[in-house]
C-alpha positions in Angstrom: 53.2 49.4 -227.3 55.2 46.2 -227.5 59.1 45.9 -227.9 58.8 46.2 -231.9 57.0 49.9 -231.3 59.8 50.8 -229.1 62.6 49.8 -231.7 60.9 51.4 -234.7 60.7 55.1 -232.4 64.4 54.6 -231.8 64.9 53.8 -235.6 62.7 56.9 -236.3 64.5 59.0 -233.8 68.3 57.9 -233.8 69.6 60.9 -234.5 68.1 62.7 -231.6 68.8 60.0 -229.0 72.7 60.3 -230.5 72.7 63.6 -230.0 72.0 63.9 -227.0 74.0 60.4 -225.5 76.9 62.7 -227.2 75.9 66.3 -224.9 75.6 63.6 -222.0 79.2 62.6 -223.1 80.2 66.2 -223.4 78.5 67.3 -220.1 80.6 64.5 -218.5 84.1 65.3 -219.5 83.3 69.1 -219.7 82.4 68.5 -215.7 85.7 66.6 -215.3 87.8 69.3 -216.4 86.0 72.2 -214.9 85.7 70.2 -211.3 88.6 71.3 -208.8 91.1 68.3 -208.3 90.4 66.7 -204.7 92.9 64.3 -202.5 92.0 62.3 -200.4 94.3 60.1 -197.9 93.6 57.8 -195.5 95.2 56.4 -192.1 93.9 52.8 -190.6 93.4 52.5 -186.5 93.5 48.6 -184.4 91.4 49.1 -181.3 92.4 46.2 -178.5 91.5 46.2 -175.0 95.0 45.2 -172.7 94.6 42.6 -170.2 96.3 39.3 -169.2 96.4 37.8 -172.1 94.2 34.6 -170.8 92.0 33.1 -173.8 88.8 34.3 -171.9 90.2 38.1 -170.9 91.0 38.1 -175.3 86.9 36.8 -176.0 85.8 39.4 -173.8 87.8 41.8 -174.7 87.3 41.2 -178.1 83.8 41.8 -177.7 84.1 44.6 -175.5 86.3 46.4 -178.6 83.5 45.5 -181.4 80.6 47.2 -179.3 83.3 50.2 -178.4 84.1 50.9 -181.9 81.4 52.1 -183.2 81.6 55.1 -180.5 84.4 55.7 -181.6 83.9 55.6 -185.2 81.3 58.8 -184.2 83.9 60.5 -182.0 86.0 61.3 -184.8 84.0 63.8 -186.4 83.7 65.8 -182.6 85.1 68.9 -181.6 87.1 67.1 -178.9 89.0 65.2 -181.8 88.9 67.8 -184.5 90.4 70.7 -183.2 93.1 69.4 -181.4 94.0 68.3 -185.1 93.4 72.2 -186.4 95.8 73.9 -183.7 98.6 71.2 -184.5 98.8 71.8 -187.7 97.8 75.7 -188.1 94.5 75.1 -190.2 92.3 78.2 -190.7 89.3 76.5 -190.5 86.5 75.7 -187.6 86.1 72.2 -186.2 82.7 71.9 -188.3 84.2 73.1 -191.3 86.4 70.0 -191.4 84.0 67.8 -190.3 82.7 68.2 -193.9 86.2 66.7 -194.8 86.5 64.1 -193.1 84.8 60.7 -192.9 85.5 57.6 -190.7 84.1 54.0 -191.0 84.2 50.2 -189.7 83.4 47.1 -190.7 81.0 45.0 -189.1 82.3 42.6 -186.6 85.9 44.0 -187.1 88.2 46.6 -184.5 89.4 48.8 -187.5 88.8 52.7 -187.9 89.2 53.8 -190.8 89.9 57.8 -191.2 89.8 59.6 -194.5 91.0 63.3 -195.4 89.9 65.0 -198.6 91.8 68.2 -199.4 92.8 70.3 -202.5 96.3 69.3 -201.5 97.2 65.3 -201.5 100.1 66.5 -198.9 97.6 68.3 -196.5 95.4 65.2 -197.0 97.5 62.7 -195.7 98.9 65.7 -192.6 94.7 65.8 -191.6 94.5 62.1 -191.6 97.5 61.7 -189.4 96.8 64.2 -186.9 93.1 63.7 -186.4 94.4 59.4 -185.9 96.5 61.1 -183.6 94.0 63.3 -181.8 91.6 60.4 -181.6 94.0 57.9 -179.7 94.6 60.6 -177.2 90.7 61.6 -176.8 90.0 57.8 -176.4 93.1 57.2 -174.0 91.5 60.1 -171.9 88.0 58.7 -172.3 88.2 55.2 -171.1 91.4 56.4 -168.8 89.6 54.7 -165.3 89.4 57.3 -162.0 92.5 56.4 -160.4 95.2 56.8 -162.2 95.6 53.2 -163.5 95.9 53.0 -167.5 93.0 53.1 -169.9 92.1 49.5 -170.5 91.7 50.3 -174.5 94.8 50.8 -176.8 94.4 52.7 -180.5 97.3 51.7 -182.4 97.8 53.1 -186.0 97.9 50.2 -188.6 98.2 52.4 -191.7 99.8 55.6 -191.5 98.3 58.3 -194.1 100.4 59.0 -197.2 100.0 61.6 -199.7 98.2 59.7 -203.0 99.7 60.3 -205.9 96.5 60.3 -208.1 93.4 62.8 -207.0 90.4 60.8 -205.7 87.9 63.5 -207.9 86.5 63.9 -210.7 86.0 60.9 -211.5 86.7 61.1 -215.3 85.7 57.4 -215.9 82.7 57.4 -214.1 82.0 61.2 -215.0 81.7 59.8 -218.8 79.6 56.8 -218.2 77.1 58.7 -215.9 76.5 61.4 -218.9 76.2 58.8 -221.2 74.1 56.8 -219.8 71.6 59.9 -218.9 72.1 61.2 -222.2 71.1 58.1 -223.3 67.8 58.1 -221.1 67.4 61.5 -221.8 67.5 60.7 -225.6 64.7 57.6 -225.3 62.7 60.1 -223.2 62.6 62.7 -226.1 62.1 60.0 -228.7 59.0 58.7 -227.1 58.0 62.1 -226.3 58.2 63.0 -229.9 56.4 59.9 -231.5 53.4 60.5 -229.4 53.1 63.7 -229.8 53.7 63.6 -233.7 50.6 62.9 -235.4 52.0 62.4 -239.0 51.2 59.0 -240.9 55.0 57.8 -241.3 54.5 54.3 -242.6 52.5 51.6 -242.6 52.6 50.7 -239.1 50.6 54.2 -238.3 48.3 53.6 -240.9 47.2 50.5 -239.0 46.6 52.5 -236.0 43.7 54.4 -237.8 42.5 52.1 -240.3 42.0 48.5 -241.9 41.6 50.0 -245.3 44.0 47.4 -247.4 47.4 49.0 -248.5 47.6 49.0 -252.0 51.4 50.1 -252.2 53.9 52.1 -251.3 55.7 55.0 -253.6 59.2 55.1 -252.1 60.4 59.4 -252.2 62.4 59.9 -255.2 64.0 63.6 -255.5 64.2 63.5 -259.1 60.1 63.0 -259.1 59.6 66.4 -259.1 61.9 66.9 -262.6 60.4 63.7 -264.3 57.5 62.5 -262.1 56.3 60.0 -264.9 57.0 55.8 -265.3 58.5 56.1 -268.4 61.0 58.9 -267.4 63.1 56.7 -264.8 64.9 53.3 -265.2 62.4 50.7 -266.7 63.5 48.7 -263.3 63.9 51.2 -261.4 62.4 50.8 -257.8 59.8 53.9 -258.6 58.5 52.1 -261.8 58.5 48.5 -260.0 56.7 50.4 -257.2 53.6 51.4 -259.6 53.7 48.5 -261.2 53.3 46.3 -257.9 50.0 48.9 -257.3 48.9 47.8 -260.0 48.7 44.1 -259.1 48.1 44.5 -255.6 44.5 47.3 -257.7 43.8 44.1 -259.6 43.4 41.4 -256.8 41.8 44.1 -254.5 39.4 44.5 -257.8 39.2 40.9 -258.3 35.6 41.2 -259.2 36.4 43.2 -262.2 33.3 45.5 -260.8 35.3 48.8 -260.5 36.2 50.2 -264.0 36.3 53.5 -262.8 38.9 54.1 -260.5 39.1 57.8 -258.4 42.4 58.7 -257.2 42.2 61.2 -254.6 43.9 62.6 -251.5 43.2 64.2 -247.8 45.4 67.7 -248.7 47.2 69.0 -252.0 50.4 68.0 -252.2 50.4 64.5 -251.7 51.1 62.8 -254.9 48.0 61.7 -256.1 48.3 63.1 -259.6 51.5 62.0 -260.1 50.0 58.4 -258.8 47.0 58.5 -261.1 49.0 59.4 -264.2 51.7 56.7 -263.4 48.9 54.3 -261.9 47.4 54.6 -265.6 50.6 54.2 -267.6 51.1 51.2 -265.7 47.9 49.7 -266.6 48.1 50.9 -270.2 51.5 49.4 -270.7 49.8 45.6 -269.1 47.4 45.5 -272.0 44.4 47.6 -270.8 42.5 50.3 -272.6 42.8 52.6 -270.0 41.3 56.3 -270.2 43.1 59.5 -267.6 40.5 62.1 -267.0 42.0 64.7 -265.1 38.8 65.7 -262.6 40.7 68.5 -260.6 38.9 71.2 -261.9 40.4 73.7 -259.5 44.7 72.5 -260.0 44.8 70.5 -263.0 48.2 68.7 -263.6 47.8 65.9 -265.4 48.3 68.0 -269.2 51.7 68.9 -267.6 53.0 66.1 -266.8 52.2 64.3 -270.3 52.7 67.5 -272.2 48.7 67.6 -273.8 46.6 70.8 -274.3 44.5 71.2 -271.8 41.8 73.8 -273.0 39.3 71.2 -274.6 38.7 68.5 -272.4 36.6 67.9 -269.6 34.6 70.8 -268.9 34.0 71.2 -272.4 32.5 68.1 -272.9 30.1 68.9 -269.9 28.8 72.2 -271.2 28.3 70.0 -274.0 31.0 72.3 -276.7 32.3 69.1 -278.4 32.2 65.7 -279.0 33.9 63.6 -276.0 35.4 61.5 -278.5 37.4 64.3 -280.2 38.4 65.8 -276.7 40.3 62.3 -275.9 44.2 62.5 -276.3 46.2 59.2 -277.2 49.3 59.1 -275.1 52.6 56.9 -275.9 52.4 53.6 -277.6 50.2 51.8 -275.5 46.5 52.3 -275.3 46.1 54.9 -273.3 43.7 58.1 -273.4 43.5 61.3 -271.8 41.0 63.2 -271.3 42.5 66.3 -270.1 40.3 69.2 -267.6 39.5 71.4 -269.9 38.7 75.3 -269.0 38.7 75.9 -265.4 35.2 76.4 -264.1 33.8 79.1 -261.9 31.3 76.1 -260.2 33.8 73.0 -260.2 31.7 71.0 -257.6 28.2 71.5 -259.6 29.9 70.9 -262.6 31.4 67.6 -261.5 28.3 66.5 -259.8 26.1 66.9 -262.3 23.7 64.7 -264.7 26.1 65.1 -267.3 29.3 63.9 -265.3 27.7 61.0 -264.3 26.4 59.6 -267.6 29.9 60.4 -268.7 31.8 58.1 -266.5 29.4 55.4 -267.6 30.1 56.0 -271.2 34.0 55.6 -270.7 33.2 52.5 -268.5 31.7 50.6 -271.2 34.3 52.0 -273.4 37.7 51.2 -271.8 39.0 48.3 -269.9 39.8 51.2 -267.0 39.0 54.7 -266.2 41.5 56.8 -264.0 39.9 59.4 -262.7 42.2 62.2 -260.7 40.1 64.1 -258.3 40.8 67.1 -256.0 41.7 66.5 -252.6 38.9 65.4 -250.5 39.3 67.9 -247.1 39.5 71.3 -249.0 36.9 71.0 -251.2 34.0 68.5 -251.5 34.0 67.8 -255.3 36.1 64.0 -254.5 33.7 63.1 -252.5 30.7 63.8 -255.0 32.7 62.0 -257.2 32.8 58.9 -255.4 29.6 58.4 -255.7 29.8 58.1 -259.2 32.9 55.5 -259.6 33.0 51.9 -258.3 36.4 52.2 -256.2 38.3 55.1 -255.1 41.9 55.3 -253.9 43.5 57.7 -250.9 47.2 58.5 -252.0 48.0 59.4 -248.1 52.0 61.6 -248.0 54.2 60.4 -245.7 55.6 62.5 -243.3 52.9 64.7 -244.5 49.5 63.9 -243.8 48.4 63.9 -240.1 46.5 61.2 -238.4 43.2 63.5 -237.9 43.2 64.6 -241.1 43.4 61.1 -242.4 40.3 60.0 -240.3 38.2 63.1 -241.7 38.8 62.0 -245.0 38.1 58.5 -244.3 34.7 59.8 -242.4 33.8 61.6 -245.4 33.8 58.7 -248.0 32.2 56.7 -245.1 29.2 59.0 -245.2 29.1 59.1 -249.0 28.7 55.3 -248.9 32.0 55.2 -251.2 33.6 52.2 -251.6 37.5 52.4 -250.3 39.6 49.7 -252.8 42.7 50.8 -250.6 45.3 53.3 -249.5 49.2 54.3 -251.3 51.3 55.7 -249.6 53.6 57.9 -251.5 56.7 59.9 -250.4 57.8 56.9 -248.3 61.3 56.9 -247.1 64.0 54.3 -249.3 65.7 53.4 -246.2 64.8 52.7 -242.2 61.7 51.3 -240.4 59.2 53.0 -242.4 60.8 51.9 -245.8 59.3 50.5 -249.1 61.3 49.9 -251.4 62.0 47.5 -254.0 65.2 47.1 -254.7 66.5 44.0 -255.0 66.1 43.3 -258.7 67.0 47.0 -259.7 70.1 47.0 -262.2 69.7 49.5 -264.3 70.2 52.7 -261.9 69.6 55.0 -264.8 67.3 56.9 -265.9 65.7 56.9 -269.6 65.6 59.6 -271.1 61.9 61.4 -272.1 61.3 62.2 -275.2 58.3 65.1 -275.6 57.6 63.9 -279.1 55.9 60.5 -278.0 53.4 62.6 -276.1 52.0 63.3 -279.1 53.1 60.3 -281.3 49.7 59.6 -282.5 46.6 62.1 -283.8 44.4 63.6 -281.5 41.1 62.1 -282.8 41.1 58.0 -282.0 41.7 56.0 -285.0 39.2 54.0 -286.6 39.3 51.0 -285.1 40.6 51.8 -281.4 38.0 52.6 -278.6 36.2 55.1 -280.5 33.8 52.7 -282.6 33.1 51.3 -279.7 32.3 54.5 -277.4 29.9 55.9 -280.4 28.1 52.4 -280.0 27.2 53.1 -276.8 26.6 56.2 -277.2 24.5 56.4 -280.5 22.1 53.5 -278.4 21.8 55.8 -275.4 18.4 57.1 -274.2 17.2 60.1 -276.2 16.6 61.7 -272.2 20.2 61.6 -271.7 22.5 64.5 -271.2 23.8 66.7 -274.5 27.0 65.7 -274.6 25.9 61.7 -275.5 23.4 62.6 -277.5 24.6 60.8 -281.1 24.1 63.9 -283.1 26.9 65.5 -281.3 29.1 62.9 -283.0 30.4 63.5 -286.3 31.6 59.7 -287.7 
């Protein structure tokens, strides 16, 4: 992953890493107020060797003290030194026991001891630090002290007598904060990248490259009032939702360039992705453009499509496959542009025979040379396997893929599946897409009219249900009338009535 992977997981994940950069912050400043108050003083020793004062007695002794100090740097923490300390001052404690408490240090090349006392009490602190300086000058005065009873050639003189602080020494509120926010922090990043790998969901584009170089059509930002008025014409005529199906239609029309695919299949990995909603829309869009543009609702097992445009859906498809009526008098006109619905019909017992058979087929063709376009909304392709006989009949299919929805594995299934049906992929939507943050796609910019319109149910039937004279129908009984007599029932021309 490069840096711009990294930013979109935090992007993703914000929330979690804030969350837990805050319980970092929490942990700290809960830590500093539950952690007992600790003092600590300190006390400053000169080492110096006496002598004559002569320039080269000083030099040596000078050196003699630097080599001497260290010694006694690790005499303070002895018995010898301690307990004297404990029995001047009454302490209840063992000589190891305030070991633990105190600490004493130099600096390189330098004759200074430093001594330093922690205790609950900044008063006790600074009584420690000044006995065991004490205790140490007389330890070190006995130590170097020669056999005969000539002085000890080393003097401990204290520099910086210990004085009760004023502030405690610990907790560290400051630094308490900074370290919990700064692990919370790398505790949030952690879980963040933990997450994202782990989560297998196609979130945007960017995880939709990972699996595939199938070209992305569009993207169907999530809109909560979809589910209440899921069509084009319901929301704002420039709206991001209706500039988002209008830009799949351009993007369908240069990915189509050849003009090849007339029949379009609009299908999906699992239910509940959008993809009736996006080949209802998908057709509006390219009805209101100027194209004669025919909806057949194909999901023979959850039809939706009569729903959402409010048509009658007990004569349609499957009706003109067992060959009941004319196909012409099962297409619905829809709105004021020139689009026709053919609508599912009776629900089958045999969907997947039904839509794979000789009948079907022929069909499709007939409605090809009939309309500009034929939408076709199929079932989902990993449930059942009626999409993917469909494919084979149509010259472009499109996967609606749900964000946040659809996994990654399921996504390759369903592309292995057309692969093996030799269907031709004219691109992926992705629907359900999020208006705002890395995986956003949105168009917004030119949106000013934020409202909605408002849907009137009487335009869904606004014109008879049998195709005027004139309109597509003259055209679909040509080709139909001059179709082979070994062709299915349902084109046979005797089944027309003019």
């Amino acid at each position: 992953m490069d840096l711009r992977d990294y930013l979109r997981i935090l992007r993703r994940n914000w929330m979690l890493v804030v969350a837990l950069a805050s319980i970092g912050l929490l942990c700290g400043a809960a830590a500093s107020v539950l952690v007992k108050a600790t003092y600590t003083a300190q006390t400053q020793l000169f080492v110096s060797i006496q002598g004559s004062g002569s320039v080269s007695e000083l030099q040596q002794g000078n050196t003699f003290s630097q080599a001497r100090v260290q010694s006694y740097v690790k005499t303070v923490g002895s018995p010898a030194v301690l307990q004297p300390a404990i029995d001047s001052l009454g302490l209840g404690e063992t000589a190891a026991q305030l070991a633990e408490r105190v600490t004493a240090s130099t600096d390189l090349n330098t004759v200074l001891i430093e001594i330093s006392v922690t205790d609950d009490s900044p008063v006790q602190a600074a009584a420690v630090a000044q006995a065991v300086a004490n205790s140490l000058i007389r330890v070190v005065d006995n130590l170097e002290k020669p056999k005969m009873e000539s002085p000890s050639p080393v003097s401990l003189s204290i520099i910086k007598p210990a004085t009760a602080p004023s502030a405690p020494s610990a907790p560290n509120t400051r630094l308490n904060l900074i370290l919990g926010l700064l692990v919370g922090l790398g505790a949030g990043v952690a879980a963040a990248t933990l997450r994202t790998t782990l989560d297998t969901r196609i979130r945007g584009e960017a995880d939709l490259r990972r699996l595939t170089s199938a070209p992305l059509l569009g993207g169907i930002s999530f809109d909560q009032d979809a589910k209440k008025q899921p069509l084009l014409t319901q929301a704002g005529h420039q709206s991001p939702r209706a500039e988002s199906f209008r830009q799949l239609r351009t993007n369908l029309q240069f990915a189509n360039v050849s003009g090849e695919a007339k029949a379009i299949l609009i299908t999906s990995s699992l239910p509940g992705e959008g993809k009736s909603t996006t080949a209802t829309n998908l057709a509006i869009a390219l009805a209101q453009a100027g194209n004669s543009v025919c909806l057949v609702d194909a999901d023979l097992r959850r039809p939706m499509v009569h729903e959402y445009l409010g048509l009658e859906r007990n004569a349609g498809l499957t009706t003109a496959l067992i060959g009941s009526a004319n196909v012409t008098d099962l297409l619905q006109p829809w709105g004021d542009d020139n689009l026709y619905v053919l609508t599912s019909g009776q629900i089958p017992p045999n969907p997947s025979e039904l839509l794979g058979s000789r009948e079907m087929e022929h069909l499709i063709l007939g409605l090809e040379n009939t309309f500009d376009t034929v939408v076709i909304d199929a079932p989902p392709l990993l449930p059942v396997t009626d999409a993917a006989v469909l494919s084979q009949y149509v010259s472009g299919t499109v996967l609606v893929v749900g964000s946040h929805q659809l996994r990654s594995q399921d996504l390759e299934k369903s592309l292995k599946s057309l692969e093996l049906v030799d269907a031709k992929v004219l691109g992926i939507v992705l629907n359900r897409l999020p208006s705002k943050g890395p995986d956003a796609y949105a168009y917004s910019y030119y949106s000013q009219d934020p409202g909605n319109v408002e849907f009137d149910p009487s335009q869904t039937h606004s014109r008879p249900n049998a195709i005027d004279a004139g309109a597509p129908r003259a055209e679909l009984e040509r080709i139909l009338f001059d179709s082979d007599a070994d062709e299915p029932r349902l084109f046979r021309a005797g089944r027309f009535k003019p």
